[in-house]
N, CA, C and O atoms as a DFTB+ gen file, in Angstrom:
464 C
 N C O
     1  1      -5.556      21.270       7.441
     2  2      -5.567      20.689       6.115
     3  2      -5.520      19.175       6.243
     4  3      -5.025      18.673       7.252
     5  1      -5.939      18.541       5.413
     6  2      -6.297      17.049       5.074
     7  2      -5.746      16.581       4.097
     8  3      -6.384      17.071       3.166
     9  1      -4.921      15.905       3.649
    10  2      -4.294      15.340       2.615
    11  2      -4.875      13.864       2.337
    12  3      -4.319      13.152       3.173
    13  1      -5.492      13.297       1.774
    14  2      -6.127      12.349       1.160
    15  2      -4.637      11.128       0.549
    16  3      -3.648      11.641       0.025
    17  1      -4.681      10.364       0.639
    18  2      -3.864       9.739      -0.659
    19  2      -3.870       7.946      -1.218
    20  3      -3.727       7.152      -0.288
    21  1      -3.999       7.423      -2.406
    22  2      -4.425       6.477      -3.002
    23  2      -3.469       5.915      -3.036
    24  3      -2.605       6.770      -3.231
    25  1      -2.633       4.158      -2.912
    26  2      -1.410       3.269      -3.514
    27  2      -2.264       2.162      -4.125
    28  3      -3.058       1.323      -3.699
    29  1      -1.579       2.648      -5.723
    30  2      -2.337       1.390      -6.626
    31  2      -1.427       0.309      -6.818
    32  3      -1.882      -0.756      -7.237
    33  1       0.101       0.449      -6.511
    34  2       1.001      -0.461      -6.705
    35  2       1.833      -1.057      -5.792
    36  3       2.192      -0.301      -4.889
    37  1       2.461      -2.754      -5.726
    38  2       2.457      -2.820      -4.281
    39  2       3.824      -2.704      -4.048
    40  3       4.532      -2.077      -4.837
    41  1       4.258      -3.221      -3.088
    42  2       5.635      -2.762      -2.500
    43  2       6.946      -3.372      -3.432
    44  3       6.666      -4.425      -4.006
    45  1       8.146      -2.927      -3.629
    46  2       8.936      -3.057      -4.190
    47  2       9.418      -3.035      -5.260
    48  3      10.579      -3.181      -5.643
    49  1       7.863      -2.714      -6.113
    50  2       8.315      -2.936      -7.426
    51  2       8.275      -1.102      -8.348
    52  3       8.709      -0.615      -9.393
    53  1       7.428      -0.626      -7.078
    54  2       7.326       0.924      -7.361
    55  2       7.780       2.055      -6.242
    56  3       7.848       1.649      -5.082
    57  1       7.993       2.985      -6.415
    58  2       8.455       3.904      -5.337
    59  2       7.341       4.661      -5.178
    60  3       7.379       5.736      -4.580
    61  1       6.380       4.221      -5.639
    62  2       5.164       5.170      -5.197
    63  2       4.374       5.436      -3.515
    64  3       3.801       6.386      -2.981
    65  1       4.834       3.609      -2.985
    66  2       4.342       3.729      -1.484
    67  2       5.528       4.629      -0.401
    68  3       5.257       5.092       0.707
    69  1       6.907       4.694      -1.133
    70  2       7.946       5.295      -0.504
    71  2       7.498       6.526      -0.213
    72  3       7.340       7.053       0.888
    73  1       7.305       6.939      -1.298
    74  2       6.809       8.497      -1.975
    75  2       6.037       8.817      -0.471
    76  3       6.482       9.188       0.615
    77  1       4.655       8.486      -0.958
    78  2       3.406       8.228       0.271
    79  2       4.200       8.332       1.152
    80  3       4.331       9.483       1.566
    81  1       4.863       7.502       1.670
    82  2       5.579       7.277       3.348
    83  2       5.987       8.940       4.023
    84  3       5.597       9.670       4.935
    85  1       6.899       8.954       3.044
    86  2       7.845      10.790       3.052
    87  2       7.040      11.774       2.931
    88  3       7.365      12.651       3.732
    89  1       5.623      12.229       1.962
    90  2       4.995      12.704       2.152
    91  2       4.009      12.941       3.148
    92  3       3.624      14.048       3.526
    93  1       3.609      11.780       3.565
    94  2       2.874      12.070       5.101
    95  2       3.525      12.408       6.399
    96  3       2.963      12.941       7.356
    97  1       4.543      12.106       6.340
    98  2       5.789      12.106       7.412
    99  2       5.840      13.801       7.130
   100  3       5.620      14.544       8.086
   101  1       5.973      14.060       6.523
   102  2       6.321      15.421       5.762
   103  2       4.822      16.538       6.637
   104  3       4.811      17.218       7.663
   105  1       3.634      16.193       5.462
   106  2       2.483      17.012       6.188
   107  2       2.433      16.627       7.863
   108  3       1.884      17.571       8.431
   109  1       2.708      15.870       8.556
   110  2       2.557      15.350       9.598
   111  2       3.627      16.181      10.220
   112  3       3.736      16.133      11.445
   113  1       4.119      16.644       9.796
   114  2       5.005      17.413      10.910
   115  2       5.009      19.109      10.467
   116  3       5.576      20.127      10.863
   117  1       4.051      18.751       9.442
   118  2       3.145      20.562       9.256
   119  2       2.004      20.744      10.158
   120  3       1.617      21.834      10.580
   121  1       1.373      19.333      10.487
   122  2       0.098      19.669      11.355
   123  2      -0.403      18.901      10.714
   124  3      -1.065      18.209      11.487
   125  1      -0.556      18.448       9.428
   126  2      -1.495      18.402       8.529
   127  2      -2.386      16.749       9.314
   128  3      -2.130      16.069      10.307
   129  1      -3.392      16.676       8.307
   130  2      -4.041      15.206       9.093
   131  2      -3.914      14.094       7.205
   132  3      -4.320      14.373       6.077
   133  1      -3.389      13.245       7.596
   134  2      -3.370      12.277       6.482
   135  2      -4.108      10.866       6.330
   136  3      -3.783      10.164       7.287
   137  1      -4.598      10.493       5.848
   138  2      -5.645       9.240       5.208
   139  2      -4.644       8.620       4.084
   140  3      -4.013       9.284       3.262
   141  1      -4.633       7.145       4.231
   142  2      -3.864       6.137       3.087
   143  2      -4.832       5.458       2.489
   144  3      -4.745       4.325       2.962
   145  1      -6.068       5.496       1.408
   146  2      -6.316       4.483       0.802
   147  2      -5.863       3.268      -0.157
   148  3      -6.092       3.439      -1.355
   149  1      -5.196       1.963       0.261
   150  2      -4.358       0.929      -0.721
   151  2      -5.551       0.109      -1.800
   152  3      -6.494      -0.603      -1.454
   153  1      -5.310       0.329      -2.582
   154  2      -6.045      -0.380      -3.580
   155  2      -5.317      -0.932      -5.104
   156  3      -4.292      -0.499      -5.631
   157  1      -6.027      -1.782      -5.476
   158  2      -5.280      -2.928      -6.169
   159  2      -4.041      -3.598      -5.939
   160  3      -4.439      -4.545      -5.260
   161  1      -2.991      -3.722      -6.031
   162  2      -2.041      -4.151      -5.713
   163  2      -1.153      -3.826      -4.696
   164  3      -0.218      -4.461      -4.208
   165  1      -1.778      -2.315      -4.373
   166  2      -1.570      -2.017      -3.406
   167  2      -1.808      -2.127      -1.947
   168  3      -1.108      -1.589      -1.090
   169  1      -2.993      -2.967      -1.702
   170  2      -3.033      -3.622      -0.478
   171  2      -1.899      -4.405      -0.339
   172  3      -1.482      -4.240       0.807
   173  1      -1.091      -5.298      -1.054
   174  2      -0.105      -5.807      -0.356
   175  2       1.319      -4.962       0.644
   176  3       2.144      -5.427       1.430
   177  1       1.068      -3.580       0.135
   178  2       1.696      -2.990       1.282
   179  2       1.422      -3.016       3.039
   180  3       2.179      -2.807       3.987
   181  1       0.135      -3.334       2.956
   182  2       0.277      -3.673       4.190
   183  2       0.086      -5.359       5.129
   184  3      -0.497      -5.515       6.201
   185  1       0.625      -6.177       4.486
   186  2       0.786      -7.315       4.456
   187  2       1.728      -7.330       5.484
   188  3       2.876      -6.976       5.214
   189  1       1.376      -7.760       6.880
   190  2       2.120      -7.829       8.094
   191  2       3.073      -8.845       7.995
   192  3       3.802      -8.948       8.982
   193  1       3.279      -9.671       7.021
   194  2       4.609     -10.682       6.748
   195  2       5.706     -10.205       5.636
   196  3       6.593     -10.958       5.232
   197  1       5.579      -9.200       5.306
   198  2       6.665      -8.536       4.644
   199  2       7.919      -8.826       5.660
   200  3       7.977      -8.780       6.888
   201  1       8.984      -9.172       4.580
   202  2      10.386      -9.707       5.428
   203  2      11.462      -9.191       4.952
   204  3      12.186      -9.978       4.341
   205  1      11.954      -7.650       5.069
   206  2      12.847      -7.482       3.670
   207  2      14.194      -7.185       4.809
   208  3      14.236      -6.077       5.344
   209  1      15.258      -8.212       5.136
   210  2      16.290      -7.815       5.502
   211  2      17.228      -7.487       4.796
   212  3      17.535      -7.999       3.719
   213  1      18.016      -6.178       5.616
   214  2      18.924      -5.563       4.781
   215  2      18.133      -4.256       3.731
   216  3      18.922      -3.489       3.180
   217  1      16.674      -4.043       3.490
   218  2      16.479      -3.261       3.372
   219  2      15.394      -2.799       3.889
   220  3      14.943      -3.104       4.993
   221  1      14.651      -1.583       2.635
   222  2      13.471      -1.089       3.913
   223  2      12.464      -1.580       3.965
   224  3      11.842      -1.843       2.936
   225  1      11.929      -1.890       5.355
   226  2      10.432      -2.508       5.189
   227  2       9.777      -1.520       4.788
   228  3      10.108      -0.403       5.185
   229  1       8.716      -1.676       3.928
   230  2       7.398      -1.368       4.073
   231  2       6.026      -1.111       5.181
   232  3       5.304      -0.197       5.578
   233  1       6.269      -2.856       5.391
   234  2       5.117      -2.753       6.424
   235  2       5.804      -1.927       7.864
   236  3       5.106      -1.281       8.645
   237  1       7.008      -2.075       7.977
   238  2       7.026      -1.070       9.469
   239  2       6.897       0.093       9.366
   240  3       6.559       0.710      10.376
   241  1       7.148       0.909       7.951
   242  2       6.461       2.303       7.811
   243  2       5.246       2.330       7.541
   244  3       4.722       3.390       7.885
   245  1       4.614       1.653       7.097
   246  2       2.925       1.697       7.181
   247  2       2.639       1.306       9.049
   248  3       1.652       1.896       9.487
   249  1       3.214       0.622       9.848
   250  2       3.270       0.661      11.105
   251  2       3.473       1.553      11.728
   252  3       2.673       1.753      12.642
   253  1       4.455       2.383      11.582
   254  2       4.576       4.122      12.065
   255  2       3.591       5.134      11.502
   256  3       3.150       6.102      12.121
   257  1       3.362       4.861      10.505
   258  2       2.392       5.780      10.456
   259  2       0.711       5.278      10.891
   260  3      -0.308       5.944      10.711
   261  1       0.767       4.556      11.214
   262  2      -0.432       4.211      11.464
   263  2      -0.669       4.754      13.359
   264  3      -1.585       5.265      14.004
   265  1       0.854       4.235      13.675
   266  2       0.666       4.894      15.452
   267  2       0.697       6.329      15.559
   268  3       0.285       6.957      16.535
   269  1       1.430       7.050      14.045
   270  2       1.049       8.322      14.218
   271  2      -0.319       8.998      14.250
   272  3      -0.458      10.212      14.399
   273  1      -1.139       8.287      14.128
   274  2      -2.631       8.771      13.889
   275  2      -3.050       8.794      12.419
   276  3      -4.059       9.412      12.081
   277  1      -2.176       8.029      11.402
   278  2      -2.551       8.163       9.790
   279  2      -3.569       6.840       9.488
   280  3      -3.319       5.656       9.711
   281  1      -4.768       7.414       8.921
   282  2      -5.988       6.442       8.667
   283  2      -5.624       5.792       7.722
   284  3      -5.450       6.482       6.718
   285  1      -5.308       4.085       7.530
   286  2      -5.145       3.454       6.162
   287  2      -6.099       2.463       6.449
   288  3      -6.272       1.786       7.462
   289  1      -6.763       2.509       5.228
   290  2      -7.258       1.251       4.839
   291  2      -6.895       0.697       3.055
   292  3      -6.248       1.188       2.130
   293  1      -7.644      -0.462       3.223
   294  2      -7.215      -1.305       1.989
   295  2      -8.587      -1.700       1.369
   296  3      -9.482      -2.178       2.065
   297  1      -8.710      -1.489       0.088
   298  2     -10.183      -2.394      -0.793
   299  2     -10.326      -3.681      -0.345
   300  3      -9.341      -4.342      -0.672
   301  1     -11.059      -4.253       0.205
   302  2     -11.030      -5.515       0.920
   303  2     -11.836      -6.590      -0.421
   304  3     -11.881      -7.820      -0.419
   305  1     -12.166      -6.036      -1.036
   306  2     -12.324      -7.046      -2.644
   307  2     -10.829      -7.317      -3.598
   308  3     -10.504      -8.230      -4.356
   309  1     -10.331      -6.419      -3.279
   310  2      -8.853      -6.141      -3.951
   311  2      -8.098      -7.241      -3.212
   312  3      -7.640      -8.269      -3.710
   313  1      -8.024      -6.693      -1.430
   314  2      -7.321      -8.201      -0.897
   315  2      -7.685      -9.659      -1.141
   316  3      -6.966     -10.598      -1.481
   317  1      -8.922      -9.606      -0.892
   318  2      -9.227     -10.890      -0.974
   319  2      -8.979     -11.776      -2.138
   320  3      -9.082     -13.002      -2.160
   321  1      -8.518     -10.704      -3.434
   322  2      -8.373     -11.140      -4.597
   323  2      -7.143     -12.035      -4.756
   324  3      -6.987     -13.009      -5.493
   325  1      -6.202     -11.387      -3.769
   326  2      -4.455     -11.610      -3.613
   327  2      -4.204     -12.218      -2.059
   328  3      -3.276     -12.059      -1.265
   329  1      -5.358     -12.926      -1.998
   330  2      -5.547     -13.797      -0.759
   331  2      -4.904     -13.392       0.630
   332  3      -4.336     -14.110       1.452
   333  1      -5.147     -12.096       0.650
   334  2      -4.925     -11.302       2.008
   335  2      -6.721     -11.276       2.992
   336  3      -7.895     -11.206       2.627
   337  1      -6.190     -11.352       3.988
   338  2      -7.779     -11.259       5.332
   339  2      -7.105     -10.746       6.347
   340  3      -5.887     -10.760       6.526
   341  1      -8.060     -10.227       7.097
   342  2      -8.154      -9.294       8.310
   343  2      -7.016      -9.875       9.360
   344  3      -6.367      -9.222      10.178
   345  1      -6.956     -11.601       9.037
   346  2      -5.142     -11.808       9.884
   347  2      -4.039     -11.622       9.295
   348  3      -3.091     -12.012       9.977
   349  1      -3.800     -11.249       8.450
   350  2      -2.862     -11.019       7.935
   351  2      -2.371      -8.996       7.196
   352  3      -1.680      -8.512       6.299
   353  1      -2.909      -8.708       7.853
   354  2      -2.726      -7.514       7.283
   355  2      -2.303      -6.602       8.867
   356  3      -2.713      -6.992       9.961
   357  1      -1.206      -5.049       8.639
   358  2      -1.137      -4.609       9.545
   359  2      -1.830      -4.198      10.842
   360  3      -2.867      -3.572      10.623
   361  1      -1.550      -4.373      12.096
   362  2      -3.064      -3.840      13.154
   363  2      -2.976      -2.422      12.940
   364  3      -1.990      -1.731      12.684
   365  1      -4.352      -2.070      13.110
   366  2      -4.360      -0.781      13.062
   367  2      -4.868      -0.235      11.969
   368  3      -5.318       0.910      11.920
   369  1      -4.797      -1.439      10.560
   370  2      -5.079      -0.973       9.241
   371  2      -6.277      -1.652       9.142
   372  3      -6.479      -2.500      10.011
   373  1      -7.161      -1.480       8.256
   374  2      -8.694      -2.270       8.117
   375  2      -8.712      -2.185       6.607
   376  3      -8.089      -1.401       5.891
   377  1      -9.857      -3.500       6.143
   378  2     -10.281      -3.778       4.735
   379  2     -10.865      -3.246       4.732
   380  3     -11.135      -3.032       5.914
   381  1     -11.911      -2.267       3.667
   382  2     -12.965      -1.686       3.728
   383  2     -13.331      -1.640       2.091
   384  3     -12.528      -2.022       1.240
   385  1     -14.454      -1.198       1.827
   386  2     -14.550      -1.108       0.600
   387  2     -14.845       0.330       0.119
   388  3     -14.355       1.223       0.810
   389  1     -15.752       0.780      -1.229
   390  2     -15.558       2.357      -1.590
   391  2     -16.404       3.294      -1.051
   392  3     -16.577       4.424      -1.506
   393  1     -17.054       2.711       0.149
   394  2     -17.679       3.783       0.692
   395  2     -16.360       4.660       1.614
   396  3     -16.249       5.885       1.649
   397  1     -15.353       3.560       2.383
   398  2     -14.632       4.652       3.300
   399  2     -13.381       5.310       2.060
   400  3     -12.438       6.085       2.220
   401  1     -13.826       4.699       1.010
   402  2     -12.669       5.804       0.092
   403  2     -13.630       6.920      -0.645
   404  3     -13.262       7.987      -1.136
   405  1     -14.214       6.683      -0.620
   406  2     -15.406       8.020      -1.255
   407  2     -15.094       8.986       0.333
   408  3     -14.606      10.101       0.150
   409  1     -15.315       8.646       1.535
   410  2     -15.280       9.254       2.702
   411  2     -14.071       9.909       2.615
   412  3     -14.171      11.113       2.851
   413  1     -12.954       9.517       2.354
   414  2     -11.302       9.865       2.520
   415  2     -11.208      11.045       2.047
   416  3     -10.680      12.061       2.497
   417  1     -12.120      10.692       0.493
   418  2     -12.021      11.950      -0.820
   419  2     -12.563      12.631      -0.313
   420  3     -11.875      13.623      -0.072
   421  1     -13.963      12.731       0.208
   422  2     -14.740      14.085       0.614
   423  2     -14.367      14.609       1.773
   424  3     -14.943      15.657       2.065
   425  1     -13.391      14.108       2.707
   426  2     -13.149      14.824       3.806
   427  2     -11.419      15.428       3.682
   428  3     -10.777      16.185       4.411
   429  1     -11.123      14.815       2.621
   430  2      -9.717      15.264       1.620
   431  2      -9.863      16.775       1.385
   432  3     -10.808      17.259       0.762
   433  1      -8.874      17.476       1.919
   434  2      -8.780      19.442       0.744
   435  2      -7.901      19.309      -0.283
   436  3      -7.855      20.270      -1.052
   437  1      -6.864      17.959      -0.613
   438  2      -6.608      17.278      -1.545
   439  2      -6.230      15.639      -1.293
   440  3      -6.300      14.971      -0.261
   441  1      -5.795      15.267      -2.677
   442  2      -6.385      13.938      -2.733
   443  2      -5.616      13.487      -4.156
   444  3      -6.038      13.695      -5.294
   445  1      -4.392      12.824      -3.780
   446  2      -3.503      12.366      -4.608
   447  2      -3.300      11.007      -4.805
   448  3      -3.316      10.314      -3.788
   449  1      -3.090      10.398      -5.999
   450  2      -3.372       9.516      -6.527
   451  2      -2.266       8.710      -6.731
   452  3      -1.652       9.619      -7.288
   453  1      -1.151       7.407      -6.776
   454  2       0.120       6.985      -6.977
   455  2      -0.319       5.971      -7.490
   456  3      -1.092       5.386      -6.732
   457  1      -0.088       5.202      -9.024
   458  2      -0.405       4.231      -9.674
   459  2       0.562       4.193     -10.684
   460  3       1.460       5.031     -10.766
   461  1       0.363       2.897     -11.751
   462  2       1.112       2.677     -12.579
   463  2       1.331       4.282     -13.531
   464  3       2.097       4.329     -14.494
């Protein structure tokens, strides 16, 4: 099974990328195979200068899951909007635009959505 999944909102201000985090962690230790598409505000989740001491990062769980084998990418029109580029974003993660999220969906057996 393939679990697909979308973050429209960015870090801290929603529990939706948390959500994401626990859920893949979750299928990932069913077997399952997971894909992160970040879009709109949600590319700033993977913003490799996230600094949150004393609580939880973000970007180091988008870092674990990324060494787990979880595919994320980010709308790279979306970043560029919120002045994020290819140095500044997690390794491992890539900008892309809606062809590799059309790809995510069709190779998705579901395909869940986290937004405002």
């Amino acid at each position: 099974m393939r679990i697909g999944f979308m973050v429209r909102t960015g870090p801290y201000s929603f529990q939706n990328v948390d959500t994401v985090y626990e859920l893949v962690k979750a299928a990932l230790n069913k077997g399952y195979k997971c894909s992160v598409f970040m879009y709109e505000d949600g590319v700033l989740n993977i913003h490799k200068g996230i600094k949150s001491p004393g609580e939880r990062n973000i970007a180091e769980h988008m870092k674990e899951l990324v060494t787990k084998g979880v595919e994320i990418a980010a709308c790279g029109n979306c970043a560029k909007f919120r002045g994020l580029g290819k140095d500044s974003i997690i390794d491992g993660t890539k900008l892309a635009g809606m062809a590799v999220l059309t790809d995510m969906v069709d190779k998705s057996d579901r395909f869940v959505t986290f937004g405002f």
